[in-house]
C-alpha positions in Angstrom: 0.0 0.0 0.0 1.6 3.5 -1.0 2.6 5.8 1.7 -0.3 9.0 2.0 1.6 12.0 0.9 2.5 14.8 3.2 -0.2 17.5 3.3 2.2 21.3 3.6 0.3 24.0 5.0 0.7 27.4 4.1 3.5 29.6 5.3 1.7 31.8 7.7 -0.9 29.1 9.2 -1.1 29.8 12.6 -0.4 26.7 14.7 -1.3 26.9 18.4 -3.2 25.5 21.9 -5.9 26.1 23.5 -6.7 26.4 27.3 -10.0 27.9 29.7 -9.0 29.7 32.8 -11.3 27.8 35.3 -9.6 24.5 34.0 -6.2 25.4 34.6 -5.8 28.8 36.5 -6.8 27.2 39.9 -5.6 30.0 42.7 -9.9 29.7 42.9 -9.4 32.9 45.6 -5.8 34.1 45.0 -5.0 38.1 45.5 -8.3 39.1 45.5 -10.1 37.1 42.7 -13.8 37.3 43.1 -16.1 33.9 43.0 -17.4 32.7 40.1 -20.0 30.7 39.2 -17.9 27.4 38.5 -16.5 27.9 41.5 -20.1 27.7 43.5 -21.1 24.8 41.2 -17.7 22.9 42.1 -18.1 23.3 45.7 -21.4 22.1 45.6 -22.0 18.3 46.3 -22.9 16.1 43.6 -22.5 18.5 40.5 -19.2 16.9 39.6 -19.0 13.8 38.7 -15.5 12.6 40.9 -16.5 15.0 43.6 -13.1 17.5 42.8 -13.1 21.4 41.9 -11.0 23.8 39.9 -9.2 25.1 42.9 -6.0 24.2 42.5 -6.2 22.6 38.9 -3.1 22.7 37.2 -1.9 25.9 39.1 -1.6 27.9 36.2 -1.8 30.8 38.5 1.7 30.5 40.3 3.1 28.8 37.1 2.4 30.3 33.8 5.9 30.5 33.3 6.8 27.0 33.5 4.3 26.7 31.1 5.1 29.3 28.8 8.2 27.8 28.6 6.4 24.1 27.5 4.8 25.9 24.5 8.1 27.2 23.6 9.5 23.8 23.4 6.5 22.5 21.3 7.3 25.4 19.2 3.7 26.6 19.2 3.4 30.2 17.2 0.0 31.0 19.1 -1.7 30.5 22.7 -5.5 30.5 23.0 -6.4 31.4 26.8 -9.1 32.8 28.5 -9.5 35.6 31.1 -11.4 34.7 34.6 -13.5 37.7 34.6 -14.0 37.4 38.6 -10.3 37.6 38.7 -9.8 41.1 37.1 -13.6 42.2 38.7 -14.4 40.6 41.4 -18.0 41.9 40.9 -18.5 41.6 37.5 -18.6 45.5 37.3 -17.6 48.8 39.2 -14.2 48.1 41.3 -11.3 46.5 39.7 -8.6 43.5 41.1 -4.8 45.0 40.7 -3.3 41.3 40.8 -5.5 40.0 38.6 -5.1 42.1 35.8 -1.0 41.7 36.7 -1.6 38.1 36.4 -2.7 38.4 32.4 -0.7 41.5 31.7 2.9 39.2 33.1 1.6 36.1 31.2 1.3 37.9 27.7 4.9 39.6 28.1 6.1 36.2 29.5 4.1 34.7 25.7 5.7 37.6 23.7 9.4 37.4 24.9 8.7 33.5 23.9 7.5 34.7 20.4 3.7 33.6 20.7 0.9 35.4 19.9 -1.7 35.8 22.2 -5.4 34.7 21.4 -7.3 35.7 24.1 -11.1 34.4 25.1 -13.2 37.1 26.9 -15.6 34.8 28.8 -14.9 30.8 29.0 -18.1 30.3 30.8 -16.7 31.8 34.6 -19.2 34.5 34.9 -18.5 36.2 38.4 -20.8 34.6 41.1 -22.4 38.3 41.9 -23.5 38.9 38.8 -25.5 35.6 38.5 -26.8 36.4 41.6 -28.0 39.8 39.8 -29.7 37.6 37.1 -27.0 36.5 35.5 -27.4 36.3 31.5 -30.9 36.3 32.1 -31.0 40.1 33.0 -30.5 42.7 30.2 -28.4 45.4 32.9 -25.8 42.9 33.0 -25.2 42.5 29.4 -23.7 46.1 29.6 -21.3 45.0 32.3 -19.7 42.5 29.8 -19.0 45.3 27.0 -17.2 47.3 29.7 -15.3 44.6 30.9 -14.2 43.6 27.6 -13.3 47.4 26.9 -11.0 47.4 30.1 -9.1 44.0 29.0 -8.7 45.7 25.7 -7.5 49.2 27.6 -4.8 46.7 29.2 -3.7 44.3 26.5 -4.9 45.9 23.8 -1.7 46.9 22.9 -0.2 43.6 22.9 -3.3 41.3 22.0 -4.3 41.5 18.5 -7.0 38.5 18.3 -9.6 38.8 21.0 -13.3 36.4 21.0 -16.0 37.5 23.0 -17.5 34.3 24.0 -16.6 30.4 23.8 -19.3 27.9 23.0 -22.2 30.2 24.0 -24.7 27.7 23.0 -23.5 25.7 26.1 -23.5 28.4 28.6 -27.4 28.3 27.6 -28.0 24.5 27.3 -25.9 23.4 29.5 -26.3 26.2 32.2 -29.8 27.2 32.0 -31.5 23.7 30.4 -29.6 20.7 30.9 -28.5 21.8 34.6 -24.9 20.1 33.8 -23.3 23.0 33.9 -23.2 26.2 35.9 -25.3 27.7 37.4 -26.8 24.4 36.8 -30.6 25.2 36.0 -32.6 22.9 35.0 -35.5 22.6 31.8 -36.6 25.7 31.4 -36.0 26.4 27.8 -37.8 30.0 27.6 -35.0 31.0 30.0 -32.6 29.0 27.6 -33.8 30.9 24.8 -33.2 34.3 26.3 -30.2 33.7 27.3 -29.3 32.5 23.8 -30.4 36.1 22.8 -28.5 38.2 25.4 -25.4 36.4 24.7 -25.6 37.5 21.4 -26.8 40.6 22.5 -23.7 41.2 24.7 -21.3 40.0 22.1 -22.3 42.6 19.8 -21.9 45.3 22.4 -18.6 43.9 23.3 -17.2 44.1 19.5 -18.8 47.9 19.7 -17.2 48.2 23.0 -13.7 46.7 21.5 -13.7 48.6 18.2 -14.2 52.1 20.5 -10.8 50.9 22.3 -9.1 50.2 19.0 -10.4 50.0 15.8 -7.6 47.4 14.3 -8.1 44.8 17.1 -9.0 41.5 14.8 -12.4 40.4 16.8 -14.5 37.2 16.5 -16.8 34.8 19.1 -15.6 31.4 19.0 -18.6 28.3 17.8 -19.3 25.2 18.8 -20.1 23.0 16.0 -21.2 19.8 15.1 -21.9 18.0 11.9 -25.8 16.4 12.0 -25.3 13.7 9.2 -27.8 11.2 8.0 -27.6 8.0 8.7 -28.8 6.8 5.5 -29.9 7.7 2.3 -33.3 7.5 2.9 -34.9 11.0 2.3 -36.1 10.7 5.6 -33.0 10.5 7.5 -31.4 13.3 5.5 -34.2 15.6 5.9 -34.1 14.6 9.8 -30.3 15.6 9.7 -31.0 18.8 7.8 -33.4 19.8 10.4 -31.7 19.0 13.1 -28.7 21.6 11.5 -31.1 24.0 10.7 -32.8 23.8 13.9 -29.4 24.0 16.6 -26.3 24.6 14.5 -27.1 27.7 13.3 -28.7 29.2 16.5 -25.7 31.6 16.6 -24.3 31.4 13.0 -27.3 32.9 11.8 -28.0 35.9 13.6 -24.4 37.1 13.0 -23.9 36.5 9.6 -27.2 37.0 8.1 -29.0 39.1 10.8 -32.3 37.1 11.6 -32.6 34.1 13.6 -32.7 30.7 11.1 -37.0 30.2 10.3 -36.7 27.0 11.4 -35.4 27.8 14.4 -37.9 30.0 15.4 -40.8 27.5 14.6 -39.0 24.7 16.5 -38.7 27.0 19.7 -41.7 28.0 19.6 -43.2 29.7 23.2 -40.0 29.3 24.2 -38.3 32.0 20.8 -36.8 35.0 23.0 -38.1 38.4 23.2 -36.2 40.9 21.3 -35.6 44.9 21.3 -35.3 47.3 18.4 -32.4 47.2 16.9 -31.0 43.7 18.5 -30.3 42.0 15.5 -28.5 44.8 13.6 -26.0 45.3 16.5 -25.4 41.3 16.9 -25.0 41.3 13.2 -21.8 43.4 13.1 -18.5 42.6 10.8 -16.0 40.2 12.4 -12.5 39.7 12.0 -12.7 35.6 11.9 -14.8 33.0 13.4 -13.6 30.1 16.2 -15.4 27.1 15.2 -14.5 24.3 18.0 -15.4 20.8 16.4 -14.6 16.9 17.9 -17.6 15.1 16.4 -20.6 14.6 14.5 -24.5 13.7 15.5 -25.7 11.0 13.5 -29.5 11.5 12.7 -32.1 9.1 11.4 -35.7 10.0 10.7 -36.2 8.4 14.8 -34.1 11.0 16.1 -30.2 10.7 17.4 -28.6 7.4 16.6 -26.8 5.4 18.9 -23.2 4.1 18.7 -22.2 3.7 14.8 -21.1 0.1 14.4 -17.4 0.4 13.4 -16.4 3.8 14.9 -14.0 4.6 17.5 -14.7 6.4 20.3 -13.2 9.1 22.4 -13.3 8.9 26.2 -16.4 11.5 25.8 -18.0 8.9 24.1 -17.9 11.2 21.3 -17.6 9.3 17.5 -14.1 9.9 16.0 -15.0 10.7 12.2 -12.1 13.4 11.0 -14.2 13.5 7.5 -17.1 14.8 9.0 -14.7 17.9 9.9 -14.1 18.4 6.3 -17.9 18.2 5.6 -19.0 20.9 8.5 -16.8 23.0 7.2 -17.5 23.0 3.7 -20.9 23.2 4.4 -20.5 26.8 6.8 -18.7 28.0 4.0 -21.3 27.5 1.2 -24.2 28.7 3.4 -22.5 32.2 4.9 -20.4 34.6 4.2 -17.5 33.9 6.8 -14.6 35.7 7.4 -11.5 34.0 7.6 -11.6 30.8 10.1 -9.3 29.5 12.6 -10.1 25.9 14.1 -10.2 27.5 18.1 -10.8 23.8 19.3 -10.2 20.0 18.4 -8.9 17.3 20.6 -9.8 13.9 22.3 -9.8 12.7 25.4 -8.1 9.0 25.5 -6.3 7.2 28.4 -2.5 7.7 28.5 -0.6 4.8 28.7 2.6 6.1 31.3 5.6 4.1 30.7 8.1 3.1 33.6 10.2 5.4 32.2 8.4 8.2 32.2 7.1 8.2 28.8 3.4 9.1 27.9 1.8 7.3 24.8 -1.5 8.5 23.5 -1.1 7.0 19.5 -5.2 7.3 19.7 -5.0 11.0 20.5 -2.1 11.7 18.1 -4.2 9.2 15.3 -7.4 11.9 16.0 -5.5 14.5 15.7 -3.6 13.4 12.8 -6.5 12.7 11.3 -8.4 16.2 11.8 -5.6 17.9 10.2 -5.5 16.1 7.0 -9.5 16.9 6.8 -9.0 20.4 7.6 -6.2 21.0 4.5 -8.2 19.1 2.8 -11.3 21.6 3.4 -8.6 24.8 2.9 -7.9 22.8 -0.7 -11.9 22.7 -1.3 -12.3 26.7 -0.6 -12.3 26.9 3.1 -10.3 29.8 4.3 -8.8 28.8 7.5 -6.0 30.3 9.4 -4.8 28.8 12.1 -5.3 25.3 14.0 -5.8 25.6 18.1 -5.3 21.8 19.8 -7.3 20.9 22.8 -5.9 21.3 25.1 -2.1 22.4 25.8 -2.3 20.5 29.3 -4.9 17.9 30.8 -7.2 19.8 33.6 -9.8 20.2 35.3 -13.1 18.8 32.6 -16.0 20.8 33.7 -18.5 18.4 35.2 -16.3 15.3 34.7 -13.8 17.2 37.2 -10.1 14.7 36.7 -12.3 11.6 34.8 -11.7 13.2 31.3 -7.8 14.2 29.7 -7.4 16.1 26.7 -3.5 17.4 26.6 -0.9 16.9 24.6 0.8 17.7 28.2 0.1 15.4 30.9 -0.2 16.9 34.3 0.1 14.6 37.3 -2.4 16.4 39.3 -0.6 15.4 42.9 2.9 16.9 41.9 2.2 19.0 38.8 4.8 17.9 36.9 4.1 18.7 33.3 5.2 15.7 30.7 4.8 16.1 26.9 3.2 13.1 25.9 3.9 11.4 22.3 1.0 13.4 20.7 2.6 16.7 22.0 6.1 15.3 20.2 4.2 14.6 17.1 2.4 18.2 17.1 5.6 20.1 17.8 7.1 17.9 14.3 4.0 19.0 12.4 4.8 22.9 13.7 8.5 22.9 12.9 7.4 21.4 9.5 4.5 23.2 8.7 3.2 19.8 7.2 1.1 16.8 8.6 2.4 13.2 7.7 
């Protein structure tokens, strides 16, 4: 069997990792940092599933420069991080935390004398306990609150930090948060709160680009997507028209509004009662030009005309019992880019979570999470060969941490962290990356 060719990228792809601040930060109450809402769910019983919290995590806090210094030897050219809101405003508004805004303003310099580009996240799902307790997403005040805080990150790092999102994965913040209870705050089926909030996240991202642009007009802005291919499971018109509902129906609950300024017609039938009330002048301001679009992908849903499907005889599967099918990847994104006008893309998220096999001497082997990852990249040039305009490629995660709900269960680095010591070890898949970075090519 002939060898598959190398696939080169081009010159200037941006190859980098991806981290959240409540998974890896730890320092939970460090030099003032305010509560957030992860922190409340954490440290209440039953919520995660092996009974930890982000606390201490990876004590990213007291050693960013230990692992600044890791991306530096995998030779990454970007960082994608996220700021803990509570931890630069305690409140969510008004009064402002000194150390935490040292803490991010030391770890880009620390990035920048290493020669990597900051990406910074704006909100990774933290949202400062008082606030929630203010209404959270589900009061319209607050969503002015988020567009000021953005403008003060901006004020700081502005000068530093080109790429800046607003939000990661808002869908989950509302389905998660407000619907499926899994998440923080951890409300459960009400999905006319789930669909506001849907709204005022948008709603806030658009006055946080307005709010951004004000601070500097070149800053290159974008909101980072989760997406996930719904695929038929036959050829039966059934099944595909099932699957094309399905998209129509979830995976362009944010797409749409942006990049075509009215929420998807299907959509707004499906929800129904529960469709969100919106203000004059709402859709035009979520609507607004963007710099690039985060699209975070692992998987697929596979749909028949009965619904979801089950386990796909044949496929792997990740630890997240998630399906591992790198030409679905390709698919999704050839299929965002025929239905909107994007701006350019950069792949904010894609990773597995697999056991690690730890050698006696030290060694980590992962060859399923460097296969999956291998894999995903020959898909994605493969989609930039179809049309796709895609500039840069963000592996989940740098380091394994703390995995929301499935606290220590769940491990997604390239870097293994042995959460008793904190000793950081670059497993085989982290090797493998930092050989695709230095060659700007995937084998």
């Amino acid at each position: 069997m002939p060898e598959t060719p190398a696939l080169p990228f081009p010159t200037n792809f941006t190859w980098g990792a991806a981290t959240a601040s409540y998974q890896i930060e730890g320092g939970w109450d460090a030099d003032g940092k305010g509560e957030s809402i992860w922190d409340r769910f954490s440290h209440t019983s039953g919520k995660i599933i092996d009974a930890t919290t982000g606390d201490d995590t990876c004590d990213h806090y007291h050693r960013y420069r230990e692992d600044v210094a890791l991306m530096r030897q995998l030779g990454l050219k970007a960082y994608r991080f996220s700021i803990s809101w509570p931890r630069v405003q305690p409140a969510g508004f008004g009064k402002i935390n000194p150390a935490g805004l040292d803490f991010y303003d030391h770890l880009v310099d620390a990035m920048l004398e290493a020669n990597i580009d900051p990406y910074v996240t704006l909100h990774h799902w933290d949202l400062p306990q008082a606030l929630y307790e203010k209404g959270g997403w589900l009061n319209r005040d607050n969503l002015a609150y988020f567009a000021d805080y953005s403008a003060l990150m901006a004020k700081y790092l502005g000068d530093r930090v080109r790429h800046w999102a607003t939000f990661n994965e808002p869908i989950v913040i509302a389905e998660a948060g407000y619907l499926g209870g899994g998440h923080a705050p951890g409300l459960k089926g009400d999905s006319k709160s789930a669909g506001q909030v849907i709204h005022h996240l948008l709603v806030a991202h658009g006055l946080a680009v307005q709010a951004l642009r004000a601070v500097d007009p070149a800053l290159q802005l974008g909101i980072v997507l989760s997406e996930w291919n719904m695929e038929p499971a036959s050829d039966d018109p059934a099944d595909v028209a099932a699957a094309g509902n399905a998209w129509d129906n979830h995976e362009t609950t944010f797409l749409h509004p942006i990049f075509r300024g009215h929420y998807h017609p299907c959509m707004v039938d499906a929800m129904g009662s529960a469709f969100p009330q919106i203000k004059a002048g709402d859709m035009a301001l979520i609507a607004q030009k963007l710099d690039f679009l985060g699209i975070n992908c692992y998987s697929r849903v596979v749909i028949s005309a009965q619904g979801r499907v089950g386990r796909v005889p044949g496929s792997e599967y990740t630890e997240m019992d998630w399906e591992v099918c790198a030409p679905s990847f390709r698919r999704m994104l050839n299929r965002i880019h025929a239905d909107y006008d994007l701006p350019p893309i950069y792949i904010t998220e894609n990773g597995a979570a697999f056991p690690d096999i730890v050698s006696p001497d030290g060694l980590i082997h992962d060859d399923r999470r460097l296969d999956y990852v291998r894999q995903h990249l020959r898909q994605l040039r493969l989609a930039m060969q179809d049309g796709v305009v895609v500039r840069g490629y963000f592996v989940w995660s740098l380091m394994d941490n703390f995995e929301w709900s499935f606290g220590y269960t769940k491990r997604f680095g390239v870097v293994r962290v042995d959460f008793e010591t904190q000793k950081r070890t670059i497993k085989d898949s982290g090797m493998w990356y930092a050989r695709v970075i230095a060659n700007n090519q995937v084998d």
